[in-house]
C-alpha positions as CSV (number, residue, x, y, z in Angstrom):
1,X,-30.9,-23.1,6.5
2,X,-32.5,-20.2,8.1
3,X,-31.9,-16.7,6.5
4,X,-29.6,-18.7,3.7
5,X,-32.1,-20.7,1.4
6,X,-35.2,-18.4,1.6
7,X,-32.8,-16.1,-0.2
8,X,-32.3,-18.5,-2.4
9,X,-36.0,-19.1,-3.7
10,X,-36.1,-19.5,-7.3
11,X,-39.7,-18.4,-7.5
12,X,-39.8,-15.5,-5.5
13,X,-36.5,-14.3,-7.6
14,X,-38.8,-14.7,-10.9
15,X,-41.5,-12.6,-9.1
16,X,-39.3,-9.9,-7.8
17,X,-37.7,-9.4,-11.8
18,X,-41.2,-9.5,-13.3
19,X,-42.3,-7.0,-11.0
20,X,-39.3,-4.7,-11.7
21,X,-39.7,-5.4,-15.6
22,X,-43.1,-3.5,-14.8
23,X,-41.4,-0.7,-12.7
24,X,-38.6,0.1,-14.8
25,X,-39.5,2.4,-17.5
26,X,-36.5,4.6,-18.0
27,X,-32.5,3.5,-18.9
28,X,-30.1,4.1,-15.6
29,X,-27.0,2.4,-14.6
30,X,-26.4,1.4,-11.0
31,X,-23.4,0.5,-9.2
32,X,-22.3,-2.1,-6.9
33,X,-19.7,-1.1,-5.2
34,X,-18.7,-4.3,-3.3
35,X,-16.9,-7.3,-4.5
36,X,-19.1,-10.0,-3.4
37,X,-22.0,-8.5,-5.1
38,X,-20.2,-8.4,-8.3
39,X,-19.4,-12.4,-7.7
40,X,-22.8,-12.9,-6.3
41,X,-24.7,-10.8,-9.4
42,X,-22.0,-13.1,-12.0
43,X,-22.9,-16.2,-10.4
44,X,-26.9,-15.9,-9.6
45,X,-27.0,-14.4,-13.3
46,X,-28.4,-11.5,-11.4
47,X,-27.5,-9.2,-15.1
48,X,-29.7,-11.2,-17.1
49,X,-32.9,-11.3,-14.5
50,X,-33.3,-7.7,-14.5
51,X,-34.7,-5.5,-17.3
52,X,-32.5,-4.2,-20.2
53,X,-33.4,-0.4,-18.7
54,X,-30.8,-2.0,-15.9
55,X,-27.9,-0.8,-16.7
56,X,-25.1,-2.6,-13.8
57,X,-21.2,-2.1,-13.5
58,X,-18.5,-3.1,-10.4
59,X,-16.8,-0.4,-8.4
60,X,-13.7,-0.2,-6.1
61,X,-15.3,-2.8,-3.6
62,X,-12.5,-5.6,-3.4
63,X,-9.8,-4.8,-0.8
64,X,-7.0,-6.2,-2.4
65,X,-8.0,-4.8,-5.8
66,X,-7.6,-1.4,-4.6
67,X,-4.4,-1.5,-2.9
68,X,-1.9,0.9,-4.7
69,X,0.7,-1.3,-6.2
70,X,3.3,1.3,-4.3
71,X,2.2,0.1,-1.2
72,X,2.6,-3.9,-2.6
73,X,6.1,-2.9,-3.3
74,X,6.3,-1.8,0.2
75,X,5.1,-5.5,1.5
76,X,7.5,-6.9,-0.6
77,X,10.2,-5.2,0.3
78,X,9.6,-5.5,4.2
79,X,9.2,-9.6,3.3
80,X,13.2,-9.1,2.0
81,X,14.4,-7.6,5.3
82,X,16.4,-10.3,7.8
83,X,14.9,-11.7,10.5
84,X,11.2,-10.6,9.3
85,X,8.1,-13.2,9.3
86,X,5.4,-11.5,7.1
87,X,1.6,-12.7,7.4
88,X,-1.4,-11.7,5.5
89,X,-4.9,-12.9,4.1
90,X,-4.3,-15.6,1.0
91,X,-5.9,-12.7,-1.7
92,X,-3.0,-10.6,-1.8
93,X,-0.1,-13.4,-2.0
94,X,-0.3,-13.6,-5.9
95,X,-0.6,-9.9,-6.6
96,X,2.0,-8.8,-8.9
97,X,3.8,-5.5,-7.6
98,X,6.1,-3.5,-10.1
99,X,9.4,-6.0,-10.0
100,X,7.8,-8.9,-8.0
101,X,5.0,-10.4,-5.6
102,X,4.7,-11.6,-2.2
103,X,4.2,-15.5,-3.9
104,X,7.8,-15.0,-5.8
105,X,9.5,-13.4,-2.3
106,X,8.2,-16.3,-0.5
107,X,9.4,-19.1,-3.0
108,X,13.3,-16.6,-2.7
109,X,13.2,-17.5,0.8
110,X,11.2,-14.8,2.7
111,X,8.8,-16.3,5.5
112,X,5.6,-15.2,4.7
113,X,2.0,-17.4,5.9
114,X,-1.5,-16.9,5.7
115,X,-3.5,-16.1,8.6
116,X,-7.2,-16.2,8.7
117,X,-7.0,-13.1,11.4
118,X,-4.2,-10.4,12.4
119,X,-5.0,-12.2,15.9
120,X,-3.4,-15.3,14.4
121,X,-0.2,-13.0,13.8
122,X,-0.2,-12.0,17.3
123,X,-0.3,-15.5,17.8
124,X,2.6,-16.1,15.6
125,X,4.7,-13.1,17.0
126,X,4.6,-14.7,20.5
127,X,5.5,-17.9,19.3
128,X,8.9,-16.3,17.7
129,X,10.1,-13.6,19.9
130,X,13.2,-13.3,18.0
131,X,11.4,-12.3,15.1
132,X,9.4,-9.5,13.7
133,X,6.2,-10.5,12.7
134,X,4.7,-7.9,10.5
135,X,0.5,-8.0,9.0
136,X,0.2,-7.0,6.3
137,X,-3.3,-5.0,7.2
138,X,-5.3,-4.9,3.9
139,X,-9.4,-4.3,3.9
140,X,-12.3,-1.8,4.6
141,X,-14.0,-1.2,7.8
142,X,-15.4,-4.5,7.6
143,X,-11.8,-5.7,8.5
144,X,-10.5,-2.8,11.1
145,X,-11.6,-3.9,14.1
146,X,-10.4,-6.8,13.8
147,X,-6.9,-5.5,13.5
148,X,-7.4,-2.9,15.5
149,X,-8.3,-5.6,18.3
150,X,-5.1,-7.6,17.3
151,X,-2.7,-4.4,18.2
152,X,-4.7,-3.7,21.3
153,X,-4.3,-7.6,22.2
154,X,-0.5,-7.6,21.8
155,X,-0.3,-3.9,23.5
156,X,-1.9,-6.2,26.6
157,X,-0.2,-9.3,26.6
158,X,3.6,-6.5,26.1
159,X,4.1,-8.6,22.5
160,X,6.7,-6.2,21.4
161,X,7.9,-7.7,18.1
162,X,4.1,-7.4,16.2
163,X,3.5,-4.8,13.8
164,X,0.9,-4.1,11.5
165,X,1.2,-2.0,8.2
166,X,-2.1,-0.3,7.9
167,X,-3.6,0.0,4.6
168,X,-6.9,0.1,5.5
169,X,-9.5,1.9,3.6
170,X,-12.4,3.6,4.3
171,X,-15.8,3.6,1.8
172,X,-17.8,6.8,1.9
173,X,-15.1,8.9,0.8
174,X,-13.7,7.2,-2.3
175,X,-17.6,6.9,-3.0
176,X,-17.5,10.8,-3.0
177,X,-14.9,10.7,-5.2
178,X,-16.2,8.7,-7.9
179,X,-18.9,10.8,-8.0
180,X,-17.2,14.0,-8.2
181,X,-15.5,12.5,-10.9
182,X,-18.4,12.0,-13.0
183,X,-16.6,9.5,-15.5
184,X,-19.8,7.2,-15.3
185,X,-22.9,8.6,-14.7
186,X,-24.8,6.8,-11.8
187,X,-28.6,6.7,-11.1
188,X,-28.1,4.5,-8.1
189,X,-25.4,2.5,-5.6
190,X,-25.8,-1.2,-4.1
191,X,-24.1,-0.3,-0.8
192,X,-22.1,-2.5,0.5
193,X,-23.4,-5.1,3.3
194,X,-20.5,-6.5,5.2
195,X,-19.4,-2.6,5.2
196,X,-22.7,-1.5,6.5
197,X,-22.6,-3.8,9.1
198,X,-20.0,-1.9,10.7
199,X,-20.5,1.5,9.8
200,X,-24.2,1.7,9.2
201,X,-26.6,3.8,7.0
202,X,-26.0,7.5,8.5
203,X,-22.6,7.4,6.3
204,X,-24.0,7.2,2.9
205,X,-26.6,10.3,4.0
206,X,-24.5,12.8,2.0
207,X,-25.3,10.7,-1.0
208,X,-28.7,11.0,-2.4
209,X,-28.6,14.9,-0.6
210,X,-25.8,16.0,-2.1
211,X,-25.5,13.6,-5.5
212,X,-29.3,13.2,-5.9
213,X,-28.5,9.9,-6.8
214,X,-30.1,6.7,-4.7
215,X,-28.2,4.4,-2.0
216,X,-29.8,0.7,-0.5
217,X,-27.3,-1.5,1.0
218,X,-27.7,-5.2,0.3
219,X,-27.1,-8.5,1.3
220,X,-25.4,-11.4,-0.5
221,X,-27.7,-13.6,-1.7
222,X,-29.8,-13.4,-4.4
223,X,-32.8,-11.8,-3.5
224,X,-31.3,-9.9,-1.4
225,X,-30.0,-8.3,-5.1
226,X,-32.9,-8.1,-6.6
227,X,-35.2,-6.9,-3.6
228,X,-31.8,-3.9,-3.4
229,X,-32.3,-3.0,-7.3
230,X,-36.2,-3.0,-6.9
231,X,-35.8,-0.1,-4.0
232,X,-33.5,1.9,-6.2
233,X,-35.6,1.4,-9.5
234,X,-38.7,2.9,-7.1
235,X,-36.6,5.9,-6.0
236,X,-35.2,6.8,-9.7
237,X,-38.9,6.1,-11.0
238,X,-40.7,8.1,-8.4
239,X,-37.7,11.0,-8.0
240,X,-37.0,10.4,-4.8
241,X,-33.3,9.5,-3.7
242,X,-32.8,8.1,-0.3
243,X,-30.7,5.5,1.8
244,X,-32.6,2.3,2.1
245,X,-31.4,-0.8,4.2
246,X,-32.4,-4.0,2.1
247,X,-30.5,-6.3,4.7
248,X,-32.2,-5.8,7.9
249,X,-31.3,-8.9,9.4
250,X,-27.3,-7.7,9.5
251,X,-27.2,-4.2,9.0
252,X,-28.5,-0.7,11.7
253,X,-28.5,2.2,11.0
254,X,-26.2,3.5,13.7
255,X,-23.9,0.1,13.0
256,X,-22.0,-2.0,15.8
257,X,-21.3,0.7,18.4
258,X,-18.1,-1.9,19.7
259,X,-16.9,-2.1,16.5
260,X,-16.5,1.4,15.8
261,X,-15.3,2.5,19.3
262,X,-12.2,-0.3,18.6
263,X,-11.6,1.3,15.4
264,X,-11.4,5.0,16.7
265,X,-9.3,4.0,19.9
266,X,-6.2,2.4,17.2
267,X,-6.9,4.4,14.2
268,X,-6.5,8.1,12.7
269,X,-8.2,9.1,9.5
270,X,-5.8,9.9,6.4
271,X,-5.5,9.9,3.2
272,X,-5.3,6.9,1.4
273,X,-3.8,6.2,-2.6
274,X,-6.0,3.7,-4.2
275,X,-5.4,1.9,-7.8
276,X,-7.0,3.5,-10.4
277,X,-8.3,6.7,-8.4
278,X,-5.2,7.8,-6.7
279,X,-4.8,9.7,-3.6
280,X,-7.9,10.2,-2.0
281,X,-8.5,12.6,1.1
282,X,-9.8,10.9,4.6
283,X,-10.1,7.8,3.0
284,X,-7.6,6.0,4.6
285,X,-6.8,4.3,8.6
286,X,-3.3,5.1,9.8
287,X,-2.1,4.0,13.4
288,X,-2.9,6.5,16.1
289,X,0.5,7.6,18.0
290,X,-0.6,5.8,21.0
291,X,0.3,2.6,19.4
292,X,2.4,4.0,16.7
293,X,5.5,1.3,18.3
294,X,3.4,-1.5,16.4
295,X,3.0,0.8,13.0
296,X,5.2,-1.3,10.4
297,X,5.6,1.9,8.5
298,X,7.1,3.6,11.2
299,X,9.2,1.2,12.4
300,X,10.8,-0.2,9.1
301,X,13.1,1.9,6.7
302,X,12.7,0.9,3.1
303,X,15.1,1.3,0.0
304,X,12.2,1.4,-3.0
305,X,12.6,1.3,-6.4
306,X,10.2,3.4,-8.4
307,X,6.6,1.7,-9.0
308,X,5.7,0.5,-12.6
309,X,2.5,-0.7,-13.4
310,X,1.5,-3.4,-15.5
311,X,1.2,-2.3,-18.8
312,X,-2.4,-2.9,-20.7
313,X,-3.8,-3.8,-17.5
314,X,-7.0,-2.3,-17.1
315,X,-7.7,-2.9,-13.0
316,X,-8.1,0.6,-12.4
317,X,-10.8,1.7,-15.2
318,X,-12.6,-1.5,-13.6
319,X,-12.6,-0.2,-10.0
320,X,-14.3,3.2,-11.4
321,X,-16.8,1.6,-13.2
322,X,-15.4,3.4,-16.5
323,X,-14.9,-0.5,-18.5
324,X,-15.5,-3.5,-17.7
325,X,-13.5,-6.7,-17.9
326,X,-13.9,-8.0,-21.3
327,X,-13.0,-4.6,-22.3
328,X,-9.8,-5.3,-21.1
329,X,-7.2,-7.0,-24.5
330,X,-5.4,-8.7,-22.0
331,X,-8.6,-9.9,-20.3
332,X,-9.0,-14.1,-21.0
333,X,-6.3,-13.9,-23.1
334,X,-3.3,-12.8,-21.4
335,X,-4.6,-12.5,-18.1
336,X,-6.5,-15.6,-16.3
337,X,-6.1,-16.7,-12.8
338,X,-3.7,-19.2,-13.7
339,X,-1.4,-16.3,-14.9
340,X,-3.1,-13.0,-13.5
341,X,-1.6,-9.5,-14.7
342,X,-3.5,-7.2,-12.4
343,X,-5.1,-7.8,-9.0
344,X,-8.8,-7.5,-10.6
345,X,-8.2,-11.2,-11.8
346,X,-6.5,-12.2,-8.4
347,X,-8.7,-11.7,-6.3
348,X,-11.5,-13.3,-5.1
349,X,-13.7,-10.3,-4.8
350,X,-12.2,-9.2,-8.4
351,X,-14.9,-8.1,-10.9
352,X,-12.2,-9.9,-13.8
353,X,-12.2,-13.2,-11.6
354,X,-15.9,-12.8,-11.4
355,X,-16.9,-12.2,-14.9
356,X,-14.1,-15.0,-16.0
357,X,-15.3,-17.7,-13.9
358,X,-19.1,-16.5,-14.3
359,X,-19.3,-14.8,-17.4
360,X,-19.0,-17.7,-20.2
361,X,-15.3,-16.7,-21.6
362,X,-12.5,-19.2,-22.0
363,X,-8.9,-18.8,-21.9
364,X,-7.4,-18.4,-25.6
């Protein structure tokens, strides 16, 4: 399959991590920051190909991971309120907010489905006009046009009863964060693709000027990986940090112009709180007053009780790269997907899901 299994070519992989075994000389740590290159690095055994200078650990990249559980509990309440048809991507379903999770509100009696796309729950709000249909709007800019299409689609067709509760985030800025941070020291970042598709290379600019530290935005497969870590193993060998595009074939610099244009017509930038970080400045989409009539958060008052976190979960240390999941005492042990504690093991962009169904461990 064209652009699929010459990605996939055993033999060129062995050649790319015998020519980095050469090139790297010096210890440095890298970070992907997306959640399908963590699954794709567990599952292509990505860790064990490169050099033992290679130093690799996850970051915030998985949408649902990152989703502040106070915003869960909002969800969850709005899936409680009478006459209310929640819909949402499958991911988030099982997370576990402070008292409950979507999954348990559902099997109580509240109407919540799984849509593929927010235009699906357009769909599904013109097909019950006695209802409100709320989406629950989780993701990165990969995933805002989309919804932003979906509100302009229902502001078109006058579907009055769709609303969409934004908690969108946006990657550049939490990456600034982490690194003003400084909890894990980082020599390089696998930038995400998918992300990059939408927003381009220009974003991650401030990176290598401001951090000195080296950004090339990969693809999914598996020498995709390895080509990304060989550019940033030449810039922190030779000294010279920049932002490299390893995934030609689906990512410009500028990004998809449409994309972006449908994003700034719905959205606002705003802060955003993610798990594990906290609030963070610009980081987040909220719904611009033009269409604030289909902003969920707006239009729904909520009674909440005061969030409580899991306690011994880890999720958070995970998303900054600080520990990893076997680090975790609850990881394989309490936690598994069959009974998942924190979202990191929920998801299927979660670095815990990753490293249990990749990594070798067994539940005890």
């Amino acid at each position: 399959m064209k652009f699929i299994d010459e990605y996939q070519n055993s033999e060129l992989a062995r050649k790319l991590a015998t020519r980095l075994a050469k090139r790297s000389t010096k210890p440095i740590r890298l970070m992907e920051f997306c959640g399908g290159h963590t699954h794709a690095i567990m599952r292509y055994g990505i860790r064990q190909l490169v050099p033992k200078t290679v130093e690799m650990r996850s970051g915030p990249g998985c949408p649902v991971c990152v989703t502040a559980t106070a915003d869960l509990d909002k969800a969850i309440a709005m899936a409680h309120l009478p006459g209310v048809i929640i819909t949402t991507f499958g991911d988030i379903i099982k997370v576990p907010g402070s008292y409950s999770s979507l999954q348990q509100a559902r099997a109580e009696g509240a109407d919540i489905r799984v849509v593929y796309s927010a235009i699906d729950a357009v769909e599904i709000a013109k097909a019950n006009p006695k209802k409100s249909v709320i989406f629950i709007g989780i993701g990165f800019e990969t995933t805002a046009p989309t919804i932003a299409a979906s509100i302009i689609k229902a502001q078109k067709e006058g579907i009055e009863n769709f609303y969409a509760l934004s908690l969108l985030r946006l990657t550049p800025p939490v990456m600034k964060t982490l690194l003003e941070l400084g909890e894990v020291k980082l020599d390089g970042i696998i930038c995400p693709g998918h992300v990059s598709v939408i927003i381009g290379s220009y974003p991650y600019e401030f990176i290598p000027k401001n951090y000195n530290v080296g950004c090339v935005i990969s693809g999914f497969e598996p020498l995709d990986i390895l080509l990304c870590i060989d550019k940033l193993v030449e810039q922190i060998e030779t000294g010279q940090p920049r932002v490299e595009i390893a995934y030609r074939r689906g990512v410009k610099p500028q990004g998809n112009k449409k994309a972006l244009e449908l994003i700034h017509e719905v959205f606002k930038i705003d802060k955003a709180n993610w798990r594990g970080i906290g609030v963070v400045a610009q980081s987040g989409l909220r719904i611009k007053q033009k269409y604030e009539h289909f902003d969920a958060d707006s239009a729904f008052q909520l009674n909440l009780k005061p969030v409580k976190e899991p306690e011994g979960c880890r999720c958070g240390d995970i998303l900054r790269g600080v520990a990893t999941p076997p680090e975790c005492k609850l990881f394989a042990r309490v936690c598994a997907p069959e009974k998942p504690i924190g979202p990191c093991m929920v998801s299927s962009e979660g670095a815990c899901a990753a490293y249990y169904e990749y990594g070798g461990v067994s539940y005890e």
